[in-house]
C-alpha positions in Angstrom: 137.0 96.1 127.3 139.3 98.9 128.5 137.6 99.9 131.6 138.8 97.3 133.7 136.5 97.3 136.7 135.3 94.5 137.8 131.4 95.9 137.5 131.9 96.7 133.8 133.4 92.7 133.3 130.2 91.2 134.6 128.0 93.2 133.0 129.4 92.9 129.7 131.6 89.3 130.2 128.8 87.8 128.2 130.0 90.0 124.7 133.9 89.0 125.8 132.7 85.3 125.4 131.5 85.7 122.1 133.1 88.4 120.4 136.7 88.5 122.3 138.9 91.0 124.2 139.5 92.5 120.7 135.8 92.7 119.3 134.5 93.8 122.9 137.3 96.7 122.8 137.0 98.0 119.9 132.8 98.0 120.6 133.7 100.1 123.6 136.0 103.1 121.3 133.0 102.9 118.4 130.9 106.0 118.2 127.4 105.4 117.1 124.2 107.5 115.9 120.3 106.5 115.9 118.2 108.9 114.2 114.8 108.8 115.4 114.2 106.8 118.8 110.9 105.6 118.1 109.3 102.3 117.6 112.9 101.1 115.8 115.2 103.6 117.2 114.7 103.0 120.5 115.4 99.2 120.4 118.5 99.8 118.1 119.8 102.0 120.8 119.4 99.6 124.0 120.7 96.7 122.0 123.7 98.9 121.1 124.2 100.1 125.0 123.5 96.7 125.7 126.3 95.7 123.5 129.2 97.8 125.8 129.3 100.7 122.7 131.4 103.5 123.6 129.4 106.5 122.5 126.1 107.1 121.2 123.9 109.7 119.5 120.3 109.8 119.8 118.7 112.4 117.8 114.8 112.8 117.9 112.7 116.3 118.9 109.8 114.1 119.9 107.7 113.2 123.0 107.1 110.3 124.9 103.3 109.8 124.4 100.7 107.3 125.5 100.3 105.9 122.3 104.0 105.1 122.4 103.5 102.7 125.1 102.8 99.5 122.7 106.4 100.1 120.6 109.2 101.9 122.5 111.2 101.1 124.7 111.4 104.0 127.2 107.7 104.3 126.4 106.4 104.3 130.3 103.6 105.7 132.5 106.5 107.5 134.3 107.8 108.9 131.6 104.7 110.2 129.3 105.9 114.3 128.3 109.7 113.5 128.8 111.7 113.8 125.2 112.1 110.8 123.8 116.2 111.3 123.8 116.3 112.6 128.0 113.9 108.9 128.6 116.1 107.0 126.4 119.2 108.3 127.9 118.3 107.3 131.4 117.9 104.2 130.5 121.3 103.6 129.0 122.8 105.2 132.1 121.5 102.6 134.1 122.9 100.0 131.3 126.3 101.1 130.8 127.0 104.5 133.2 130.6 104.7 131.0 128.5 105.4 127.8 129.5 108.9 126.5 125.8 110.4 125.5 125.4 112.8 122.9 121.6 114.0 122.8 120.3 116.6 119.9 116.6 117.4 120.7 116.1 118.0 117.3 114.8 116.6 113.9 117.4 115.5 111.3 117.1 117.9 108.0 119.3 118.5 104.8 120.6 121.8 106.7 121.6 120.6 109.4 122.6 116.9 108.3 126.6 117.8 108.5 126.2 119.4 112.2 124.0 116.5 113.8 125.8 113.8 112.5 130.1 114.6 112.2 132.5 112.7 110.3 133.8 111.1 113.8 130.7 108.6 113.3 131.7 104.8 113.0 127.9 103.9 112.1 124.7 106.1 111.4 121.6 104.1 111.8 118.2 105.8 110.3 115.2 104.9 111.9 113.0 107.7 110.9 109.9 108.2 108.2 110.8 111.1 106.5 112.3 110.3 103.3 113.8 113.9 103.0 115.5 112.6 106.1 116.7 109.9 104.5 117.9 111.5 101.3 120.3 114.0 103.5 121.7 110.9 105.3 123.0 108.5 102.3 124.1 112.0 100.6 126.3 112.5 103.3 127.0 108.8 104.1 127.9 108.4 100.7 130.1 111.6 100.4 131.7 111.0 103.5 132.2 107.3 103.2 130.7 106.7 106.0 128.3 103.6 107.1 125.0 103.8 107.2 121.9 101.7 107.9 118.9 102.5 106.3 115.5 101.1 108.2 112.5 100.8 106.2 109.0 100.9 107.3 107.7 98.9 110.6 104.0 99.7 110.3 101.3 97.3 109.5 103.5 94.7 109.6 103.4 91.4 111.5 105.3 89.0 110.6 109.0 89.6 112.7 110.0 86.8 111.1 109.8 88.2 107.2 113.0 90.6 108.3 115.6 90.9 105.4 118.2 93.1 104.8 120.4 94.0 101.5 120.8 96.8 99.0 118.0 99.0 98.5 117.8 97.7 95.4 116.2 94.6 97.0 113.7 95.9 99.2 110.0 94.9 98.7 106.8 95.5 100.3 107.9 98.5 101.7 106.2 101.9 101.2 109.0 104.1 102.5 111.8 101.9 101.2 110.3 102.5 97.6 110.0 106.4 97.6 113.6 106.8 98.8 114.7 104.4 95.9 113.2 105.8 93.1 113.5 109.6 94.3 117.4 108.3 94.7 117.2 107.4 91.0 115.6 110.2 89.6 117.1 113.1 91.9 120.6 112.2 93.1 121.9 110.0 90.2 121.6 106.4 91.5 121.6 103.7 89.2 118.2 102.8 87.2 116.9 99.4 86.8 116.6 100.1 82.8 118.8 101.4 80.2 118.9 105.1 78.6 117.4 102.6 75.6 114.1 101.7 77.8 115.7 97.7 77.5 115.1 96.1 81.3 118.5 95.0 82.0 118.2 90.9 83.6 120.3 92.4 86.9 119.2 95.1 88.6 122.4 97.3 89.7 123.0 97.7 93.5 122.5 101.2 94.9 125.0 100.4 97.8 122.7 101.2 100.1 122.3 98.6 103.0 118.7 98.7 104.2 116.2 96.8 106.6 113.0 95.5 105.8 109.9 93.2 106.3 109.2 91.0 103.3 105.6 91.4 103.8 102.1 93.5 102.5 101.3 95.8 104.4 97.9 95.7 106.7 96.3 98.6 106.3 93.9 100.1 108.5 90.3 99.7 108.0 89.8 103.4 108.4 91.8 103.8 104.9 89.2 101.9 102.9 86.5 104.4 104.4 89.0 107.4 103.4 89.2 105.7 99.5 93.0 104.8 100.1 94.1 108.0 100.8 97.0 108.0 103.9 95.9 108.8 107.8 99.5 109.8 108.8 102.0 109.6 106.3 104.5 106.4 106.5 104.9 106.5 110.3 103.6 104.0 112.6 101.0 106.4 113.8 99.2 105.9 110.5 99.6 102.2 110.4 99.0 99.6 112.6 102.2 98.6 114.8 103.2 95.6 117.2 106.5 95.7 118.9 107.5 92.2 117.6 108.2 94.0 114.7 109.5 97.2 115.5 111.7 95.5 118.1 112.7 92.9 115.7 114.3 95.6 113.3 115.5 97.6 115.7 117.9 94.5 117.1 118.7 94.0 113.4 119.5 97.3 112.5 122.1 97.3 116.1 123.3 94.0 114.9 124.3 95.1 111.4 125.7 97.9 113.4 128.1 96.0 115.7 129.0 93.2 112.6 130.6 96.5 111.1 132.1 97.7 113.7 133.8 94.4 114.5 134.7 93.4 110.3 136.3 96.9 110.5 138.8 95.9 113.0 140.2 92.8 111.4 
């Protein structure tokens, strides 16, 4: 890694083992952004400080509340009211003290897509539950050529194990997956699954959108059945049910997609 110091080798000597000199430098000059440090987001970011990544973005306008506490990772009794950004940065500075922080207390919107996340991004990884949200981010990903990871919904899931990841196009069982695709389609010009002459084509064409999911139904609440189907709170985990084995689990995935980018764009 470039800084030499004999404290940043033994922290991070276990990355130069696996991916090389090379992989860990280039890790340590990538700039990365996680949008929304929640349940996912806030996994994805330790795994990327954890990692030895240069720079990173975390953009959320939330809270840390107790009902955080099962999910997130700087979800603590000591730091219930702090921003969810401030909590997550301190814990990075005690990973990596050399990461360059960038914090925007703010939510991510088409307005002000361009300003929170610049061109000088090596990876953007969405973990919020807004699909407006996610519309401005593969607009500008896709304008911009610039990488993106797209996270699907972690609620009322359990199985950790049922983690995929491919083209949107793919992506089953998965609420929030499904209303970005086919607003995609019908808004922003993205490739439909049938012809202009109604004929189902046999292969569905790729949106070139690389997403995260878990190939599984979703558990609804019990409180849903007594509300006749109708949502509690939207697509978040606040509505669902939610275990960290999951959100963890896609969170890691989502840093690990991350850092196999950074590293196949260096060869």
């Amino acid at each position: 890694m470039t800084d030499s110091s004999s404290d940043a080798q033994r922290r991070f000597g276990g990355l130069a083992r696996l991916y090389g000199a090379d992989g860990c430098d280039r890790l340590s000059q990538a700039s990365v952004a996680v949008v929304g440090v929640g349940g996912v987001g806030s996994w994805a970011a330790e795994a990327l400080a954890r990692s030895g990544v240069g720079a990173l973005t975390l953009v959320d306008l939330d809270h840390v509340a107790e009902s955080n506490i099962n999910r997130q990772v700087q979800a603590l009794s000591a730091t219930l009211g702090q921003s969810k950004i401030e909590a997550m940065a301190q814990r990075v500075r005690g990973i990596n003290p050399d990461c360059a922080l960038r914090l925007v207390d703010d939510f991510l919107t088409p307005e002000n897509v361009a300003e929170v996340l610049p061109a000088s991004l090596d990876v953007v990884i969405d973990c919020t539950d807004q699909v407006v949200a996610k519309i401005a981010m593969v607009l500008q990903a896709r304008a911009r050529r610039q990488a993106l990871i797209v996270c699907g919904g972690a609620g009322g899931k359990t199985n950790s194990l049922a983690l995929r990841a491919g083209d949107l196009s793919e992506a089953t069982h998965d609420a929030l997956l499904a209303r970005l695709r086919n607003m995609l389609r019908r808004d922003h010009g993205f490739a439909r699954a049938g012809d202009p002459g109604g004929k189902v084509r046999k292969r569905i064409p790729k949106m070139a959108i690389r997403v995260l999911w878990v190939d599984q139904p979703t558990i609804l609440p019990g409180a849903w059945a007594a509300t006749s189907g109708q949502p509690l709170a939207g697509l978040s985990c606040a509505g669902y049910g939610s275990s960290i084995t999951v959100t963890a689990s896609m969170g890691l995935g989502a840093a690990a997609e991350a850092i196999n980018r950074l590293l196949a764009a260096q060869r």
